[in-house]
N, C-alpha and C positions, 0 to 999 in steps of 0.2 A: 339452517346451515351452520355448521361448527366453523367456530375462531378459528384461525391459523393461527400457530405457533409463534414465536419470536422469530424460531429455529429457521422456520418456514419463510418466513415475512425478511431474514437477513439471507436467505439461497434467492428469493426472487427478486430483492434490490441488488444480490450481484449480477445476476443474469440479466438483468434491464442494463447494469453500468458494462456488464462483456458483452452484451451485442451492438450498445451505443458507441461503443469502442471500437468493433469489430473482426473480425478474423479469428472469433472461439465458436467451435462447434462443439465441444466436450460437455461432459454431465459433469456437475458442479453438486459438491458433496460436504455438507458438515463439517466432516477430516478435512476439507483442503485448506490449504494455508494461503496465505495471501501473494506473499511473494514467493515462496517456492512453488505451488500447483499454480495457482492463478495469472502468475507473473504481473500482477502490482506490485511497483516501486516507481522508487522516482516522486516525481510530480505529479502521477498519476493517483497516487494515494492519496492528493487533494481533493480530483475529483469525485474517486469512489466515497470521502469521507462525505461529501455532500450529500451524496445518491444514499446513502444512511442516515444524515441530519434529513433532509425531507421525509424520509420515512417515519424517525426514531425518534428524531429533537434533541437535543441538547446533551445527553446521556452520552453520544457517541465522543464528544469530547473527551469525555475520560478516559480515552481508553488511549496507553502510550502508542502511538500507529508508528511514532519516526524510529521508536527503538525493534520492533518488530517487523520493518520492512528496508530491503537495499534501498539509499540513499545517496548509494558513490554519484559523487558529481552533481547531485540537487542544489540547485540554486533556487528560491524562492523570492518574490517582491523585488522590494528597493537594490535586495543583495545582487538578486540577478543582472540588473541594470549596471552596476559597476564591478561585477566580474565577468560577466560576457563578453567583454570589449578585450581584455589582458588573456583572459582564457582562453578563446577560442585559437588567438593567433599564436599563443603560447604552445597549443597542442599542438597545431597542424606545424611547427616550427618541429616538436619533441619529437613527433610521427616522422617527420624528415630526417631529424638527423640520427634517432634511435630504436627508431621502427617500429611497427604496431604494439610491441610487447610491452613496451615501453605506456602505454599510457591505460589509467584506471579505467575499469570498463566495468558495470555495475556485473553482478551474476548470481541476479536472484534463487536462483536453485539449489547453491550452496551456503547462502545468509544464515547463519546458524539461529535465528529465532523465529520459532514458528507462532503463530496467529491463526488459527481455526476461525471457519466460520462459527462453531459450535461453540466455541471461547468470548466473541463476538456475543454473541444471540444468549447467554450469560450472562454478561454484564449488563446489557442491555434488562436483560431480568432481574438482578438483583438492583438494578439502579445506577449503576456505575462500576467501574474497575476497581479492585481491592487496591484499597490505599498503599498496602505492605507487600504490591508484588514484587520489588525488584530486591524482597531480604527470603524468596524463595528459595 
């Protein structure tokens, strides 16, 4: 039986991390991007990066994830723990007095930086993310 691809092996760790997640029906495709087709952002791109470190190992680190995925309003760690408390009652405060429009609201479909599966399953080939991608 023939190897599987990278290509292959980074379409099936997503598909194992969108039905553990659940509510994706859709075929998942090389071209999709993370946070525009797939809608990872957030927080949630902690988990997916796992669901690729179990797979890939250590390589997956290299790869900028927080610059190529929405972020608005991610809180992580220790940080979450002493903004949650002033945030939350801060919005629901900004929601009352200046109405929904008023407050940040992630919207991963228009994130201007795309991240391929195909770009993924790359680096992961070559060993890591080009040290000089951000003088592209």
């Amino acid at each position: 039986m023939a190897e599987r691809t990278t290509e292959a092996r980074v379409i099936a760790a997503t598909w194992r991390f969108m039905q553990a997640r659940g509510g994706w029906e859709g075929a998942i495709e090389p071209t999709d991007a993370i946070s525009q087709d797939l809608l990872i952002f957030g927080i949630d791109v902690d988990d997916f990066v796992q669901e690729l470190l179990n797979e890939f190992g250590d390589v997956v680190h290299t790869i900028p994830w927080l610059y190529y995925t929405d972020q608005t309003n991610s809180y992580r760690g220790c940080r979450a723990l002493f903004v949650a408390p002033i945030l939350i009652p801060w919005m629901l405060l900004k929601k009352a007095v200046m109405g929904s429009d008023s407050l940040s609201v992630p919207d991963p479909t228009s994130f201007p930086h795309r991240l391929t599966l195909r770009e993924i399953a790359a680096a992961i080939d070559a060993g890591g993310w080009s040290k000089d991608w951000q003088s592209r």
